[in-house]
C-alpha positions as protocol buffer text, in pm:
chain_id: "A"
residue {
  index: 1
  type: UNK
  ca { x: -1957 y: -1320 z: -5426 }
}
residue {
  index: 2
  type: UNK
  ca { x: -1638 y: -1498 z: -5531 }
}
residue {
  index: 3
  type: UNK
  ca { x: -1565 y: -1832 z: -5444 }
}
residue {
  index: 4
  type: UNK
  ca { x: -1231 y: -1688 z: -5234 }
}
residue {
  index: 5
  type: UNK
  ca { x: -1413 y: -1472 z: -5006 }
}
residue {
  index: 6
  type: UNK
  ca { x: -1690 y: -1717 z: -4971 }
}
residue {
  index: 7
  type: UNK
  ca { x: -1413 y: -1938 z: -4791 }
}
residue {
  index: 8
  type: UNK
  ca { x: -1277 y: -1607 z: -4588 }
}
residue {
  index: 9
  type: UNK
  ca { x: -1612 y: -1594 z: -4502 }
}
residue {
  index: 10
  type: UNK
  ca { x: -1653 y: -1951 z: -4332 }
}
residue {
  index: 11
  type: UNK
  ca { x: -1348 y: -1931 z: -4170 }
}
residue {
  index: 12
  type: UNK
  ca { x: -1398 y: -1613 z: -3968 }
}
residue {
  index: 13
  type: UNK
  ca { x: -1273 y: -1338 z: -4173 }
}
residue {
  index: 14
  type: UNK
  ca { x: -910 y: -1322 z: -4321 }
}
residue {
  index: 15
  type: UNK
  ca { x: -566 y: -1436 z: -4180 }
}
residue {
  index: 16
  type: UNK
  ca { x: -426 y: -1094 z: -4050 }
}
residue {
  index: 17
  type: UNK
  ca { x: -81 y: -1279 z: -3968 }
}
residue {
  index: 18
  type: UNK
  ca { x: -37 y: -1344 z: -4378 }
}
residue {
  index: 19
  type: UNK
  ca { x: -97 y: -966 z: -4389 }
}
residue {
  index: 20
  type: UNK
  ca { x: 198 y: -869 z: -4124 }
}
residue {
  index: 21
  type: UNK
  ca { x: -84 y: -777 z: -3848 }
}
residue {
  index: 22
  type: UNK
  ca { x: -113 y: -939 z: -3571 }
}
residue {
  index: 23
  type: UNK
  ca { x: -444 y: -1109 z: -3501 }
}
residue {
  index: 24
  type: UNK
  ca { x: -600 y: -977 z: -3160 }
}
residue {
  index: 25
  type: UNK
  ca { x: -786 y: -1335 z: -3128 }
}
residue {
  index: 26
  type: UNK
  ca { x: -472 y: -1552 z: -3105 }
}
residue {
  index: 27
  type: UNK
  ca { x: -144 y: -1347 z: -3065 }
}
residue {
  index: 28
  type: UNK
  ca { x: -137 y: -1148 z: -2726 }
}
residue {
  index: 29
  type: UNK
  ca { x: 256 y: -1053 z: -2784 }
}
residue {
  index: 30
  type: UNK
  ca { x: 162 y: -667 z: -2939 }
}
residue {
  index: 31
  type: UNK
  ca { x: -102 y: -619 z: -2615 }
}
residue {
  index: 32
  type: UNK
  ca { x: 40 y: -295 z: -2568 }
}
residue {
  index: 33
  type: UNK
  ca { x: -6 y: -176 z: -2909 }
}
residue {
  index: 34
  type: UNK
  ca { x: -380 y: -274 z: -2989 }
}
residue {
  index: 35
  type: UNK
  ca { x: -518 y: -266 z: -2589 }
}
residue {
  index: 36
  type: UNK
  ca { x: -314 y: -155 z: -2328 }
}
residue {
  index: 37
  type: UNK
  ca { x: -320 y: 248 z: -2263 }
}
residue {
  index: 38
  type: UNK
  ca { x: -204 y: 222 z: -1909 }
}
residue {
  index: 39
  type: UNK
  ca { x: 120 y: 374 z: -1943 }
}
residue {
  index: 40
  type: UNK
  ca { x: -25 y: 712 z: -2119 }
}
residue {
  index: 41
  type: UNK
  ca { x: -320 y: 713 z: -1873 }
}
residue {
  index: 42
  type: UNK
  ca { x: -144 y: 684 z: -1593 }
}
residue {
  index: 43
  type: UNK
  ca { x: 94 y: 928 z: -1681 }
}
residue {
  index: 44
  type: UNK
  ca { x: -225 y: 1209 z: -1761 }
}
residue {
  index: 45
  type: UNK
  ca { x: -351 y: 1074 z: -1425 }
}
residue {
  index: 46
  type: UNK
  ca { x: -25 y: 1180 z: -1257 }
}
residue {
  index: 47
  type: UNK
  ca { x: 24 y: 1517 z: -1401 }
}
residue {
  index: 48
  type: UNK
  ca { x: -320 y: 1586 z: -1365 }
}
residue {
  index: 49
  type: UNK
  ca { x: -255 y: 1562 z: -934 }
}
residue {
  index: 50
  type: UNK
  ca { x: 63 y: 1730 z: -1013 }
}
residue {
  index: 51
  type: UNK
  ca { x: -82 y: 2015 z: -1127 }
}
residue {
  index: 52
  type: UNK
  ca { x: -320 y: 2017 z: -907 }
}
residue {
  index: 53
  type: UNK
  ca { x: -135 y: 1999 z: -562 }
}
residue {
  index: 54
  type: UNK
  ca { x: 132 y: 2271 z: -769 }
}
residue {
  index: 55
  type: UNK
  ca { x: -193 y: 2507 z: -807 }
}
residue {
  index: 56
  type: UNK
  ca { x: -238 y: 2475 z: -444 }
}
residue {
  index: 57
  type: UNK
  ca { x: 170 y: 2584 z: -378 }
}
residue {
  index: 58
  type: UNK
  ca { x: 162 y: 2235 z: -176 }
}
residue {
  index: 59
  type: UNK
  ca { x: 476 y: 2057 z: -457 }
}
residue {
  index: 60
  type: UNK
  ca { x: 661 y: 1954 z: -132 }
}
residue {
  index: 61
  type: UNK
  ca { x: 388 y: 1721 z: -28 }
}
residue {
  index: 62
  type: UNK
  ca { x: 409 y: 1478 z: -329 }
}
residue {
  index: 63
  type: UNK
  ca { x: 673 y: 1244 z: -104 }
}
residue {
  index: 64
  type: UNK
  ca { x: 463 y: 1171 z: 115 }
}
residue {
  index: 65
  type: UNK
  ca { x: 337 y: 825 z: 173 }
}
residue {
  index: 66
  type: UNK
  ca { x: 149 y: 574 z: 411 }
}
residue {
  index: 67
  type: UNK
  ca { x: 475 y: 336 z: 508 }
}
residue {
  index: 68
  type: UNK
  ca { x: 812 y: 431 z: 307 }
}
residue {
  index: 69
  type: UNK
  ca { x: 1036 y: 684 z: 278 }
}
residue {
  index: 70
  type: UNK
  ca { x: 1177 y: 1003 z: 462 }
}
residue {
  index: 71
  type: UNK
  ca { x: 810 y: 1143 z: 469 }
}
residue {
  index: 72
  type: UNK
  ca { x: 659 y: 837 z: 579 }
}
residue {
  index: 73
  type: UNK
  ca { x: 277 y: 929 z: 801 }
}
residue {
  index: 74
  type: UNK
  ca { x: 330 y: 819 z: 1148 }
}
residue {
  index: 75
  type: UNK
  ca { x: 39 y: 655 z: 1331 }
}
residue {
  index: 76
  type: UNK
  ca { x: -113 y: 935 z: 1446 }
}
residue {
  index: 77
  type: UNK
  ca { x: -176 y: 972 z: 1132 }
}
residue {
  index: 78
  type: UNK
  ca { x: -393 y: 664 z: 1061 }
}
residue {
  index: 79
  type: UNK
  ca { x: -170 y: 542 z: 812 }
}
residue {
  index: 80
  type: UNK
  ca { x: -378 y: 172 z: 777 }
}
residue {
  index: 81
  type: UNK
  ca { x: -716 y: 337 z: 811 }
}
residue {
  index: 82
  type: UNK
  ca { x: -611 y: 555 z: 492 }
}
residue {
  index: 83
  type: UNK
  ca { x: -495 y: 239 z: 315 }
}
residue {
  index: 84
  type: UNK
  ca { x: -789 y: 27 z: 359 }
}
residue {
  index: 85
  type: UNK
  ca { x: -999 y: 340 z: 223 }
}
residue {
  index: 86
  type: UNK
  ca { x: -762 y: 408 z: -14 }
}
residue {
  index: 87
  type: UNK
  ca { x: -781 y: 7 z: -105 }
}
residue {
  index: 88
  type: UNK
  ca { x: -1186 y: 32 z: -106 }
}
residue {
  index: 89
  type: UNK
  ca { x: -1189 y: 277 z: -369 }
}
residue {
  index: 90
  type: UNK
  ca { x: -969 y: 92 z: -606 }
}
residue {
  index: 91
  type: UNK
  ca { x: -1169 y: -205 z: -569 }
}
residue {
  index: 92
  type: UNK
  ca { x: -1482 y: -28 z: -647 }
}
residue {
  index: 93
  type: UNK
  ca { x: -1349 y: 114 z: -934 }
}
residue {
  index: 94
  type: UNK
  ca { x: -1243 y: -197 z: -1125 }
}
residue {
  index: 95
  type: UNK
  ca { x: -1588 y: -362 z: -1006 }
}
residue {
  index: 96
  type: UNK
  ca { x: -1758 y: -65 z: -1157 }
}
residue {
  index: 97
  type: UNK
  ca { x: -1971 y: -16 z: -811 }
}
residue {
  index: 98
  type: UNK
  ca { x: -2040 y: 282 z: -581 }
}
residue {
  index: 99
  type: UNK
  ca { x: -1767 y: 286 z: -286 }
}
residue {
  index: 100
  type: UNK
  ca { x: -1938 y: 113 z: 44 }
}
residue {
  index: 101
  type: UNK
  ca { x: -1782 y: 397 z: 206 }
}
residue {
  index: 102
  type: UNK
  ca { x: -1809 y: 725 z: 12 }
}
residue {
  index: 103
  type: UNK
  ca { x: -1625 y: 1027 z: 224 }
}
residue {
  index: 104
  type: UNK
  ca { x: -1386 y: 997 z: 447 }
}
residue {
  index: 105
  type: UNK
  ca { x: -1343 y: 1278 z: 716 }
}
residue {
  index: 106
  type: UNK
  ca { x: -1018 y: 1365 z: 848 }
}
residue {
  index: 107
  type: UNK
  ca { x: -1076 y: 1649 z: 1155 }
}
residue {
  index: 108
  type: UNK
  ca { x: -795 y: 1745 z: 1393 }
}
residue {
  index: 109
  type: UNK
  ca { x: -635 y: 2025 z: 1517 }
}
residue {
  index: 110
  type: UNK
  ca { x: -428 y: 2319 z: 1352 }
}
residue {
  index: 111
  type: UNK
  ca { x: -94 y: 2173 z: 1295 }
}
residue {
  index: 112
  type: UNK
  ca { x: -180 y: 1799 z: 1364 }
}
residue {
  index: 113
  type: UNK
  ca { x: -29 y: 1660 z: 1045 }
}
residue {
  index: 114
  type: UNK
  ca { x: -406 y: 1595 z: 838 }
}
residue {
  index: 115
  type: UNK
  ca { x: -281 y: 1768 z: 505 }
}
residue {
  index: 116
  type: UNK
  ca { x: 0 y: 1545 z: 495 }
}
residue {
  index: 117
  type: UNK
  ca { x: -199 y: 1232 z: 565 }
}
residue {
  index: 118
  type: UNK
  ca { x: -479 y: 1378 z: 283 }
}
residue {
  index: 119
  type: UNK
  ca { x: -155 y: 1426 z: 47 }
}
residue {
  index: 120
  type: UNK
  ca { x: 12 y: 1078 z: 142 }
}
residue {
  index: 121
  type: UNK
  ca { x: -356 y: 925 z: 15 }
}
residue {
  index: 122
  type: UNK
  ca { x: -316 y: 1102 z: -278 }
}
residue {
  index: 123
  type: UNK
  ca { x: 5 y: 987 z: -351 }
}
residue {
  index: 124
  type: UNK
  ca { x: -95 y: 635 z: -304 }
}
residue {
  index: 125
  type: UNK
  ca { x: -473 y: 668 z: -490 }
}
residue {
  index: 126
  type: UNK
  ca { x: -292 y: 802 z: -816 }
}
residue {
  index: 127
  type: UNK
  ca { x: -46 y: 521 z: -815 }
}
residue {
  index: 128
  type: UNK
  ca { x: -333 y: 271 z: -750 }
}
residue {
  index: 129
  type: UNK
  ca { x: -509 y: 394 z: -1060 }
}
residue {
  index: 130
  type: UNK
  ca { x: -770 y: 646 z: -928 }
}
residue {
  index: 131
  type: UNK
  ca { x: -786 y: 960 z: -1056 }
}
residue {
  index: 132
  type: UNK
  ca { x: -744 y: 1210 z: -812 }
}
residue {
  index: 133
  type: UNK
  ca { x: -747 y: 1603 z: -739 }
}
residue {
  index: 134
  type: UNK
  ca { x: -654 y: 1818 z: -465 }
}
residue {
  index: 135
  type: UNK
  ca { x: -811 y: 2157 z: -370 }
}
residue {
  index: 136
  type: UNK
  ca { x: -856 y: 2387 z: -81 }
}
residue {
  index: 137
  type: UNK
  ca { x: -1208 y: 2481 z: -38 }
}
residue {
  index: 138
  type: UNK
  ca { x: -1158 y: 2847 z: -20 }
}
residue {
  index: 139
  type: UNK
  ca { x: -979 y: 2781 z: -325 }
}
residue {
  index: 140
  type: UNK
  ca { x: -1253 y: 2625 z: -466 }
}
residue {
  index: 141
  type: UNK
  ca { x: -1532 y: 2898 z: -387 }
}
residue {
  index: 142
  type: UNK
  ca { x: -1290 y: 3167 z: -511 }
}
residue {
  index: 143
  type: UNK
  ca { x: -1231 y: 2967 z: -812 }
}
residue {
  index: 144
  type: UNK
  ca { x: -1624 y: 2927 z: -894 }
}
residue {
  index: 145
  type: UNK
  ca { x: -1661 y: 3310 z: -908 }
}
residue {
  index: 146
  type: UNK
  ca { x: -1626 y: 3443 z: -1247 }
}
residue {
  index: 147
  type: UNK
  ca { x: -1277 y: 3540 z: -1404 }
}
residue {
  index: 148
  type: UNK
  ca { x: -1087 y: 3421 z: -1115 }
}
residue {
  index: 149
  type: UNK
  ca { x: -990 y: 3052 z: -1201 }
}
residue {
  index: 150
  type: UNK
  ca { x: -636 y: 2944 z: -1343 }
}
residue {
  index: 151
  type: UNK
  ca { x: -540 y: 2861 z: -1660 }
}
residue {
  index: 152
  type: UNK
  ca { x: -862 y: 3105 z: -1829 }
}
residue {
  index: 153
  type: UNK
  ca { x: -1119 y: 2821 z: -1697 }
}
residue {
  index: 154
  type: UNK
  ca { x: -1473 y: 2938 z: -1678 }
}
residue {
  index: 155
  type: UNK
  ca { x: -1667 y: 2827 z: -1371 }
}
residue {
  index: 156
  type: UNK
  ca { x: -1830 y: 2617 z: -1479 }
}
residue {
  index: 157
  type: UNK
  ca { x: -1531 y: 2415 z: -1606 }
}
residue {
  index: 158
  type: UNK
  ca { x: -1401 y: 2428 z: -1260 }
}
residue {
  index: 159
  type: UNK
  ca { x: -1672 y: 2302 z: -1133 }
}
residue {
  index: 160
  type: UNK
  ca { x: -1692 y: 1992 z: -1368 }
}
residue {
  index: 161
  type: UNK
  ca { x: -1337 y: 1905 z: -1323 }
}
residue {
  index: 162
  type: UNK
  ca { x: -1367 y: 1877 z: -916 }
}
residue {
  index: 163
  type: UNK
  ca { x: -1689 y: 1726 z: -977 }
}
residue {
  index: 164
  type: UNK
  ca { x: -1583 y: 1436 z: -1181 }
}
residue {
  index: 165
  type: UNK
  ca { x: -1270 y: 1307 z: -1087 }
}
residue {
  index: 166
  type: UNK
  ca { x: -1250 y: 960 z: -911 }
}
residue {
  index: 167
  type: UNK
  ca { x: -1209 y: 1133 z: -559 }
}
residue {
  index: 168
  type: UNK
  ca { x: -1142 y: 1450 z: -489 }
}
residue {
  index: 169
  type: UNK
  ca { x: -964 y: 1605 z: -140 }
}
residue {
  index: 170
  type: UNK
  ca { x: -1098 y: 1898 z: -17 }
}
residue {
  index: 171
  type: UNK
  ca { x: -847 y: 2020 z: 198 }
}
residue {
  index: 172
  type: UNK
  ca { x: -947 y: 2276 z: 526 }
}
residue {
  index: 173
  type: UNK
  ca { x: -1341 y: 2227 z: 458 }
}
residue {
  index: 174
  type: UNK
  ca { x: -1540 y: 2533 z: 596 }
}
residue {
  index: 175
  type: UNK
  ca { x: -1224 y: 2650 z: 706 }
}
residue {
  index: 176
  type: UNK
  ca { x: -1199 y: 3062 z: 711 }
}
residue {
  index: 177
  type: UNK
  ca { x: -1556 y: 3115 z: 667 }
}
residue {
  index: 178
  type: UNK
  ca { x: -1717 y: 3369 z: 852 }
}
residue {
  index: 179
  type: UNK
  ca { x: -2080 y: 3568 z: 855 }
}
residue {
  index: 180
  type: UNK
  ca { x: -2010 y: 3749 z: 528 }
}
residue {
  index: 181
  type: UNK
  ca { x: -1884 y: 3486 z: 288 }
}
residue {
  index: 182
  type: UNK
  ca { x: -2192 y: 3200 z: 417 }
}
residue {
  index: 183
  type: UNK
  ca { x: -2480 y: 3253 z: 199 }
}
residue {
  index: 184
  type: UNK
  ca { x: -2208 y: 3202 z: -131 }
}
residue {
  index: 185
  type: UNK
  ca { x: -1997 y: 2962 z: 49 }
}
residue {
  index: 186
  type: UNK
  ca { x: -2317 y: 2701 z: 161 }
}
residue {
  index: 187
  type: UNK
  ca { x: -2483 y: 2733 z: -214 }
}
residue {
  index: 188
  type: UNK
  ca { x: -2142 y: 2650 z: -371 }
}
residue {
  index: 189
  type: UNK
  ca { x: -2031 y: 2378 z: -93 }
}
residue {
  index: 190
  type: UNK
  ca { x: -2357 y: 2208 z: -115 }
}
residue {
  index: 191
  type: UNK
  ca { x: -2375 y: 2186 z: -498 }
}
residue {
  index: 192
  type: UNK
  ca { x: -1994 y: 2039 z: -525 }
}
residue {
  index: 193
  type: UNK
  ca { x: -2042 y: 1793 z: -212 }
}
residue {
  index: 194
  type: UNK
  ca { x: -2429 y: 1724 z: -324 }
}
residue {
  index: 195
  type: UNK
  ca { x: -2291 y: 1637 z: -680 }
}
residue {
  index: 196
  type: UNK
  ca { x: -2014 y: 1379 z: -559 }
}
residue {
  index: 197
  type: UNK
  ca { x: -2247 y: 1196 z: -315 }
}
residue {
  index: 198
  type: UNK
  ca { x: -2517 y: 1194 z: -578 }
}
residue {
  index: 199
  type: UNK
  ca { x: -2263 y: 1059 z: -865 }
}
residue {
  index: 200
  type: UNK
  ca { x: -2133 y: 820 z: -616 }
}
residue {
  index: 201
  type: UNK
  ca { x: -1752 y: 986 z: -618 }
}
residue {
  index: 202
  type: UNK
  ca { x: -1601 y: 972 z: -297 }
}
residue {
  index: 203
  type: UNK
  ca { x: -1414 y: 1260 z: -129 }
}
residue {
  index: 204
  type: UNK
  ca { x: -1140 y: 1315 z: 163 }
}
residue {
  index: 205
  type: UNK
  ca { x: -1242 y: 1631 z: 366 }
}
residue {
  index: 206
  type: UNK
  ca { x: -1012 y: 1752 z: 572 }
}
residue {
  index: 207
  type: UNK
  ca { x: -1084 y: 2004 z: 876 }
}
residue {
  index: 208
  type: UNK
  ca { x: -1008 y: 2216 z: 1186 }
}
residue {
  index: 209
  type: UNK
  ca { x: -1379 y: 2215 z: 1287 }
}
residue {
  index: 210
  type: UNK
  ca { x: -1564 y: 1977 z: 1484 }
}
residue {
  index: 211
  type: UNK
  ca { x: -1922 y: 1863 z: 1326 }
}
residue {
  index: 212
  type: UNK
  ca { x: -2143 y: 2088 z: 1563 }
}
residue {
  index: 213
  type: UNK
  ca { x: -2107 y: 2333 z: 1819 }
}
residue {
  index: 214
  type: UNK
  ca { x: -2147 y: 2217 z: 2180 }
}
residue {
  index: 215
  type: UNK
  ca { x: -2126 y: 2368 z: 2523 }
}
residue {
  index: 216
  type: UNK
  ca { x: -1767 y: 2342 z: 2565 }
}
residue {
  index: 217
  type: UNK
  ca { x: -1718 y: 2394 z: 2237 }
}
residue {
  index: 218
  type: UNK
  ca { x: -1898 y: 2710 z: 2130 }
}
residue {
  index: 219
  type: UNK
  ca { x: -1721 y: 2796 z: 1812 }
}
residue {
  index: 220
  type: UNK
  ca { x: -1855 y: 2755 z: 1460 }
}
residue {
  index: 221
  type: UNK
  ca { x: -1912 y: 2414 z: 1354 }
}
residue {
  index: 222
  type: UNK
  ca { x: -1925 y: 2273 z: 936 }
}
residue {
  index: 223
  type: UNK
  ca { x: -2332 y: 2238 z: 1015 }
}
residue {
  index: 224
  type: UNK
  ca { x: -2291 y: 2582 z: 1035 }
}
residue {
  index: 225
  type: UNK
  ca { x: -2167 y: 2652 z: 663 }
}
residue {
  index: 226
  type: UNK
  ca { x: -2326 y: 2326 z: 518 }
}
residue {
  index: 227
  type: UNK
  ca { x: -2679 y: 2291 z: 700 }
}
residue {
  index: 228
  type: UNK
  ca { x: -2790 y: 2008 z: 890 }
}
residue {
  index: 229
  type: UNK
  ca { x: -2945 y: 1820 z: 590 }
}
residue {
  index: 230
  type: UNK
  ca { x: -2636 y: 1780 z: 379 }
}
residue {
  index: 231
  type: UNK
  ca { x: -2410 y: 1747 z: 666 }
}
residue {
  index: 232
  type: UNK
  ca { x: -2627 y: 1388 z: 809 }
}
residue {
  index: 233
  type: UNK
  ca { x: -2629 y: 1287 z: 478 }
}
residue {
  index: 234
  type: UNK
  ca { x: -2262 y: 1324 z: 433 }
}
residue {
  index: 235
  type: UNK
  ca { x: -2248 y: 1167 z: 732 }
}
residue {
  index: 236
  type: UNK
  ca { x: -2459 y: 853 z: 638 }
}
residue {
  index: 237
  type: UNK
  ca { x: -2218 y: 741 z: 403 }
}
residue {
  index: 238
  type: UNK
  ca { x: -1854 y: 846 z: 552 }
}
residue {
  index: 239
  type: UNK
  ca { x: -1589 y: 725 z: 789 }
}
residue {
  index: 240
  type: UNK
  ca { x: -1368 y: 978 z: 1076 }
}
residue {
  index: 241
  type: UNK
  ca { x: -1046 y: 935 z: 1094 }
}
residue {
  index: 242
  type: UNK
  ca { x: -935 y: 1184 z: 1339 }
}
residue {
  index: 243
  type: UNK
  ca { x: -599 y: 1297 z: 1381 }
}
residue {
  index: 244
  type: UNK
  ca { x: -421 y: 1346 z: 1680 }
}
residue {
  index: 245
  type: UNK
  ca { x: -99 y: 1470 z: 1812 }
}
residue {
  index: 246
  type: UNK
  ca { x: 88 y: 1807 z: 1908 }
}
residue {
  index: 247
  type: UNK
  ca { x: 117 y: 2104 z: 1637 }
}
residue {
  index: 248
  type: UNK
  ca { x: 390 y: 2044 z: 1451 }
}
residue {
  index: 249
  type: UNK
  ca { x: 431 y: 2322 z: 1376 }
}
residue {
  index: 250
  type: UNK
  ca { x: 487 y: 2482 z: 1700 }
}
residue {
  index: 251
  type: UNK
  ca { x: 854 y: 2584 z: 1771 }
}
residue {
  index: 252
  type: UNK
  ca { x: 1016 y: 2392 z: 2009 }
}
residue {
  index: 253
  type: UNK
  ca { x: 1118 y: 2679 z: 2241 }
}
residue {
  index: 254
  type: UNK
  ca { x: 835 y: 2973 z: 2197 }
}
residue {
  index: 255
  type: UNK
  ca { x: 961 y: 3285 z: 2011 }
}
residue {
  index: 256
  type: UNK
  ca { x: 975 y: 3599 z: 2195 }
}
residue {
  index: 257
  type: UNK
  ca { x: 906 y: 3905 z: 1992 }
}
C-alpha cells in the first residue's frame, strides 16, 4: 500500500468534491439526485389509483375531497372522522407500525353519498403518501376467476396487488351476493380480508348491508357472506362511520313511466 492511499485511508476515504461529485456526508444541495425519489414515487402512486378508480368506470370521482372544492363531502359524510383515519394511517406508515385502527367501515343506505366519501379518502391518502387502490368487491371475485382480469393478469396477480397495497377500498362489500355465488364469494372474501388484517394493511369497506340480520331487519346481513368468525374479528380492530342522509340520487319529482 502506497503512502497516498495510506493517507486517503486515515482521512475517511477520498475527497469526492476534488472529483466533481458531491460528497453525501457534507453537501446536502444535490438531495434530490443521490436520495430523494419522492417525486417519481408519488407520481407511480398516483397513476396507480388512477388506474384503478378508471378500471372501476368511477374517473369522475377523483375531485372529490374532505373540505375544498366543488365536490367537497358534506358532513353527513363524516368528513373529520375520514381525516383523522386517513391521518392515522400516514402516521403509522412513517413510524413503520401496524395502524391502531385497521378497517374502517362505512355502511349506509343506497344513494347516501359513501362511494364518494370512500373516493374523497382516496384522494386525500394518495396525496398523503399511502399507496392506495380502489375496487368493487364483485369486481374483485370476478377478477380472481381465471382469464377474466384486465390487462392479461393472472389471479393470482390480482390477488397480490389488492393484497399489498397500503390500504385498499373495497367498495359495496357483500353487495349483490345471493345463494348461488356464496360458497366462491366467502372463500375469496375471507382470504383477501384475512390477508390484510393478518399483514396489518388497513382497508375502507363500504356497504348497503347492516352487520347482522335482526327482527326488523330480516334481510341478508355481511355475517351472512363472511361468517361470524372473520366478521368479529374484523370487527375487533375497525371503526363505523355510518353515513346518513336522503338518496341522492332520487329525482326530485318521481318519474312517471
Amino acid at each position: 500500500m502506497t503512502d497516498h492511499m495510506w493517507a486517503v485511508l486515515r482521512r475517511g476515504g477520498a475527497d469526492m468534491s476534488q472529483l466533481g461529485v458531491p460528497d453525501r456526508r457534507t453537501d446536502r444541495s444535490d438531495i434530490d439526485v443521490w436520495d430523494d425519489i419522492a417525486v417519481p414515487k408519488a407520481n407511480a402512486r398516483r397513476l396507480a389509483w388512477e388506474r384503478s378508480v378508471e378500471e372501476a368506470a368511477h374517473q369522475e370521482y377523483l375531485g372529490f375531497r374532505f373540505f375544498t372544492g366543488p365536490l367537497k363531502l358534506d358532513t353527513n359524510q363524516k368528513p373529520h372522522t375520514l381525516q383523522n383515519w386517513r391521518d392515522s394511517l400516514v402516521e403509522a406508515k412513517r413510524s413503520g407500525s401496524r395502524p391502531e385502527t385497521l378497517n374502517l367501515i362505512i355502511p349506509g343506505n343506497i344513494g347516501t353519498g359513501k362511494t364518494a366519501a370512500a373516493f374523497a379518502l382516496g384522494n386525500e391518502a394518495v396525496l398523503a403518501g399511502v399507496d392506495t387502490l380502489f375496487v368493487k368487491h364483485a369486481t374483485y371475485l370476478t377478477w380472481r376467476r381465471p382469464d377474466s382480469a384486465p390487462r392479461n393478469l393472472k389471479a393470482w396477480e390480482v390477488r397480490k396487488m389488492f393484497v399489498t397495497c397500503d390500504l385498499l377500498i373495497l367498495d359495496e362489500l357483500c353487495g349483490e351476493m345471493d345463494t348461488v355465488a356464496t360458497e366462491f364469494a366467502r372463500r375469496e372474501t375471507i382470504d383477501l380480508i384475512d390477508a390484510r388484517i393478518s399483514a396489518g394493511r388497513p382497508t375502507a369497506y363500504t356497504t348497503n348491508l347492516r352487520s347482522r340480520r335482526t327482527p326488523d331487519r330480516p334481510g341478508l346481513g355481511v355475517v351472512d357472506v363472511l361468517g361470524e368468525r372473520l366478521l368479529s374479528r374484523l370487527e375487533a380492530s375497525a371503526h363505523v362511520a355510518r353515513i346518513t342522509g336522503q338518496d341522492r340520487r332520487k329525482p326530485a319529482k318521481p318519474l312517471d313511466w
